[in-house]
N, C-alpha and C positions, 0 to 999 in steps of 0.2 A: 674450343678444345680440339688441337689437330688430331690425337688418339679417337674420338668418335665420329670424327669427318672420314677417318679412313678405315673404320670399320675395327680397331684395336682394344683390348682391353688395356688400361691402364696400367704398367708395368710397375712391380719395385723397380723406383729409379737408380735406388744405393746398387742394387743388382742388374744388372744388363747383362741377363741371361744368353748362354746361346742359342735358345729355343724364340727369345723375343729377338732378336738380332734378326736370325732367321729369317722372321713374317715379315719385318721390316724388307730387308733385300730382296722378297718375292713381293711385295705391296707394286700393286698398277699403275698407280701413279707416283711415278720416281721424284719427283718435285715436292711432295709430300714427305718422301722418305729423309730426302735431306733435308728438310725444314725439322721436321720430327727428329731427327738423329743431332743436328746440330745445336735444339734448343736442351734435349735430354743430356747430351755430352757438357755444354756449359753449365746448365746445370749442376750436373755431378762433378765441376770442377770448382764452381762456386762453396759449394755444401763439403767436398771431401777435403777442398783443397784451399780453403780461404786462410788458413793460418799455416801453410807453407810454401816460400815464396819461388824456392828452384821447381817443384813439382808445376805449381801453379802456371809461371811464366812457361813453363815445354808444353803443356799439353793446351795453354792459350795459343800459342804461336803457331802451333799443328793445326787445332784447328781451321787458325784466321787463313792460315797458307793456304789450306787444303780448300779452305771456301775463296780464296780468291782468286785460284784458280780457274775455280769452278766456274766466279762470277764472270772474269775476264777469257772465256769460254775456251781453256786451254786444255780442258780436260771432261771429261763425259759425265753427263750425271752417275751411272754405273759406277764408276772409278772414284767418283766423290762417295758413293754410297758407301764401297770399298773399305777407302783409306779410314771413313769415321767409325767406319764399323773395325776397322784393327785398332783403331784410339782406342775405342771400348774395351775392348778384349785387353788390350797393354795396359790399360788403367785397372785391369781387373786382377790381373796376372801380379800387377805391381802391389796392390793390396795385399796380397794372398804371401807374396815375397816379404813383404814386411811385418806379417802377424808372426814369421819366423825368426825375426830379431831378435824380439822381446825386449821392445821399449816405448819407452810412454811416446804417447802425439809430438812433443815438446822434442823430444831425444833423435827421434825419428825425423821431425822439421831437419834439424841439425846432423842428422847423418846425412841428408838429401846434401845438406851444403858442403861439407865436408867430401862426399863422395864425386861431387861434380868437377872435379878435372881425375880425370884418367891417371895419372901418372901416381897421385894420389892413394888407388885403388891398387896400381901394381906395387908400390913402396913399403905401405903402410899393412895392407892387407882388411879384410871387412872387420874382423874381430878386434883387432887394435884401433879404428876408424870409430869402431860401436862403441870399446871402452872413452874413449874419447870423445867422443858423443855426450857422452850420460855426464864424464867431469868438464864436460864444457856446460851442459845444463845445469848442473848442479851450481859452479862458478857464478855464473850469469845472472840465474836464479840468485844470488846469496848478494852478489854484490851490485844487482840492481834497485836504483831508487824512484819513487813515482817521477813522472816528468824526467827520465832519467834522457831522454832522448831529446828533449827542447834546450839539455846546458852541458855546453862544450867540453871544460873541464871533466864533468863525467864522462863522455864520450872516449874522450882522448884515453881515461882510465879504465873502459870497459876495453877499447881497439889495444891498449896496452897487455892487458890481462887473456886477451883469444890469441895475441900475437907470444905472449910467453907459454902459452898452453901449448899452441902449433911448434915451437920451438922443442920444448920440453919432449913429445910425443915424436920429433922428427917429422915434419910433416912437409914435403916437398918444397925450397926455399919460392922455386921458381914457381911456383902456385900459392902461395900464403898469401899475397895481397889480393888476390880474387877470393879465397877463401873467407880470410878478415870481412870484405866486404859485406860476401854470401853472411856470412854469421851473422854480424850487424844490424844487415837488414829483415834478417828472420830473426832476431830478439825483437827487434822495433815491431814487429807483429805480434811478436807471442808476449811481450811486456804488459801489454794493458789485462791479460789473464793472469797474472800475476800478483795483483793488489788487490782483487775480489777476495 
């Protein structure tokens, strides 16, 4: 247990506090800190973010950067401790942004996709993006079937159905097929919740 090797109470993980962040960037032994920061931070992206696939992949990728950096000795343990300790904070921030929407886990997956090109964001704007959100879950929801992901023909009629929804709602031509994708592959997550 790295937490009682290095003298720490065991933190809420869902919370990373700025009072535990803190003790961590003052901790003696800075090699500890990012072991301990890096296995708490996967964690909390495993647990908050395993059925959202744009969240999931950014704050994976930040991480891996930011430690191989570190591995391939391009940057100071200090500065490692740094950047995981802003992942924290931005993962926290990000939460706290999102309890302001006011949409289910599902709706919210799918704003993350939907949000993810920029151009998007300036066109559409957040509130038309969130209404869009909710009838593309709703959509999805209604016209998906078990195994709907293993048979093509469904496929082809689910990529149909977000491609006329995107159209319907305006939604940047030059960004719909990344979009399409995004969606796709965050229903193929969020579908097996769906038949319990």
């Amino acid at each position: 247990d790295i937490f009682s090797m290095v003298g720490l109470d065991k933190p809420n993980i869902g919370l990373l506090s700025e009072e535990f962040l803190e003790d961590v960037k003052n901790m003696k032994e800075k090699n500890l800190a990012v072991e301990l920061l890096e296995k708490l931070l996967r964690d909390e992206v495993k647990a908050r973010m395993k059925n959202d696939v744009v969240q999931e992949k950014k704050y994976s990728e930040r991480i891996m950067s930011t430690l191989q950096k570190y591995h391939n000795r391009s940057i100071e343990t200090a500065q490692v401790i740094e950047e995981l300790i802003q992942w924290a904070k931005e993962m926290q921030e990000d939460g706290e942004l999102l309890e302001k929407l006011d949409l289910s886990v599902d709706e919210i997956a799918f704003y993350r996709a939907l949000v993810d090109n920029e151009s998007s964001v300036r066109e559409l704007g957040d509130d038309n993006l969130r209404k869009l959100a909710i009838e593309l879950t709703h959509q999805l929801r209604k016209s998906a079937t078990v195994d709907w992901q293993k048979r093509d023909s469904v496929r082809a009629r689910m990529r149909n159905l977000v491609r006329r929804l995107l159209r319907r709602w305006k939604y940047p031509p030059d960004a719909a097929e990344e979009a399409i994708k995004l969606v796709l592959e965050q229903a193929e997550v969020l579908a097996d919740g769906w038949y319990k």
